[in-house]
C-alpha positions in Angstrom: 13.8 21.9 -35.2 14.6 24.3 -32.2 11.7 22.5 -30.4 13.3 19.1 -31.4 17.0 19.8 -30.0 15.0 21.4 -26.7 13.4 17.8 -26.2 16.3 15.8 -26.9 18.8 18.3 -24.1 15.6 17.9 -21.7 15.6 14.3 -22.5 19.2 14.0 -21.9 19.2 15.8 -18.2 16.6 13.5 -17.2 18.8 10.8 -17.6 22.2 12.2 -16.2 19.6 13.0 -13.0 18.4 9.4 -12.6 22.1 8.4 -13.1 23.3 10.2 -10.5 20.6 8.6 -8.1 21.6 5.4 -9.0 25.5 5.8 -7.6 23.8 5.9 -4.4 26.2 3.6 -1.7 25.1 0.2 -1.0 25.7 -1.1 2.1 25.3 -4.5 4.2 21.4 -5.3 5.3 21.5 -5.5 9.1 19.2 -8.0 10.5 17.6 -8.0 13.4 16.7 -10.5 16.0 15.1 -10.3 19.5 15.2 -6.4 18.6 18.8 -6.7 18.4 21.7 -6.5 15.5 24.6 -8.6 16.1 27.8 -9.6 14.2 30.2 -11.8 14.9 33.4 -10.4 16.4 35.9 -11.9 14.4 33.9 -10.5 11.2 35.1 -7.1 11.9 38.6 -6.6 10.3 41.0 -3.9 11.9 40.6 -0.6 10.3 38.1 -2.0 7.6 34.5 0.1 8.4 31.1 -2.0 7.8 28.6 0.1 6.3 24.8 -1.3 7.1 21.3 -0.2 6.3 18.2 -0.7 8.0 14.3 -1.2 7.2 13.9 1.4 9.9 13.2 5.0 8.7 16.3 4.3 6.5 18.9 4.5 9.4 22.6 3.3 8.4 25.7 3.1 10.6 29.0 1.7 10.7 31.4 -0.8 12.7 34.9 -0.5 13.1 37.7 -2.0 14.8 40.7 0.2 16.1 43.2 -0.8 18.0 41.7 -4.2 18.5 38.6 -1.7 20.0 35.0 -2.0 18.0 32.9 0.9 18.0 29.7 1.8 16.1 28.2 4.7 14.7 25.5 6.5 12.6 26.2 7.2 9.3 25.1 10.8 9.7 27.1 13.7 11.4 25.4 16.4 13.7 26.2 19.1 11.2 25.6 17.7 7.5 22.8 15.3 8.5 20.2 17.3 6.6 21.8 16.3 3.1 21.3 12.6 4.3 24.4 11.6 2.4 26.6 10.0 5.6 30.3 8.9 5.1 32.7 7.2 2.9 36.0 6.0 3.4 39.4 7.1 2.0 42.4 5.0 2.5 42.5 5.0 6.7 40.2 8.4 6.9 36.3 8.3 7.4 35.5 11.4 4.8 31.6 13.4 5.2 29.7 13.2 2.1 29.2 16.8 2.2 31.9 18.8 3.1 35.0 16.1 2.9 35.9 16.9 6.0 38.0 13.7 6.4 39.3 11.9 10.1 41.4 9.3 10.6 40.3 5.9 11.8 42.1 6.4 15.2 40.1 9.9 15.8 36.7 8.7 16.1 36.1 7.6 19.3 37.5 10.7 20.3 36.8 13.2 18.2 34.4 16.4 19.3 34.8 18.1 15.9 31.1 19.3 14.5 31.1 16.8 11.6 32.0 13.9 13.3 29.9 10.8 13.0 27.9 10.4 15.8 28.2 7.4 18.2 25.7 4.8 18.4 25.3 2.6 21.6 26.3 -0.9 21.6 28.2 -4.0 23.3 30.2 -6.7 23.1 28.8 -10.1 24.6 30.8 -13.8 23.9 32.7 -12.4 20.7 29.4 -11.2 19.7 28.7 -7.3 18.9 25.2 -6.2 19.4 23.6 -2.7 18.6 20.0 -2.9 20.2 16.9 -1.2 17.7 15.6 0.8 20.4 19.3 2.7 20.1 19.1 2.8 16.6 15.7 4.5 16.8 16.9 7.0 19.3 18.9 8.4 16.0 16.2 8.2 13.6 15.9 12.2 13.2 19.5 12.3 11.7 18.1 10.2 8.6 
């Protein structure tokens, strides 16, 4: 009997394991042509972050638009980028998996703090934004 209940609690962890790896966060596939990522400018909403992954060593980042101003960046932080969790967002705040440490929207292109996400290189080009793979790559030991 005591070997019974044992199997069925062991049983029963298994399950709320694999559970918990399914919550991961899905984001957008970001496609890549000529070596290049683009999006359409007037697909990014104000204050409204777009998540993507990539096929390469699993990198993700994130597009935003402040203040009419569209930056990019990893979805991994110089500090908590060993639990390869990222970000998530909270009302106007971008929030570290981690430690919820939590900035606002209008703080990231500026901020120096150690859990800030880190900025990836990109441009705008005829309402077109572009993030080039080699610059993605360059950020491929954060992931």
């Amino acid at each position: 009997m005591k070997r019974r209940i044992s199997k069925i609690l062991s049983c029963c962890f298994i399950i709320l394991i694999c559970a918990g790896c399914v919550n991961k966060p899905s984001y957008l596939a970001a496609s890549f042509t000529n070596d290049e990522f683009s999006i359409n400018e007037s697909d990014i909403v104000e204050n409204t972050p777009l998540f993507f992954q990539t096929n390469i060593n699993d990198i993700s980042f994130f597009i935003i638009k402040v203040n009419g101003k569209i930056t990019s960046y990893f979805n991994a932080c110089p500090k908590c980028y060993t639990a390869k969790r990222g970000f998530r967002v909270e009302n106007d705040h971008i929030l570290c998996r981690v430690c919820d440490v939590k900035y606002t929207f209008d703080s990231l292109e500026t901020g120096v703090a150690s859990c800030f996400p880190l900025i990836l290189k990109s441009r705008s080009i005829n309402g077109k934004y572009t993030i080039k793979k080699d610059d993605l790559i360059k950020g491929r030991a954060y992931f």
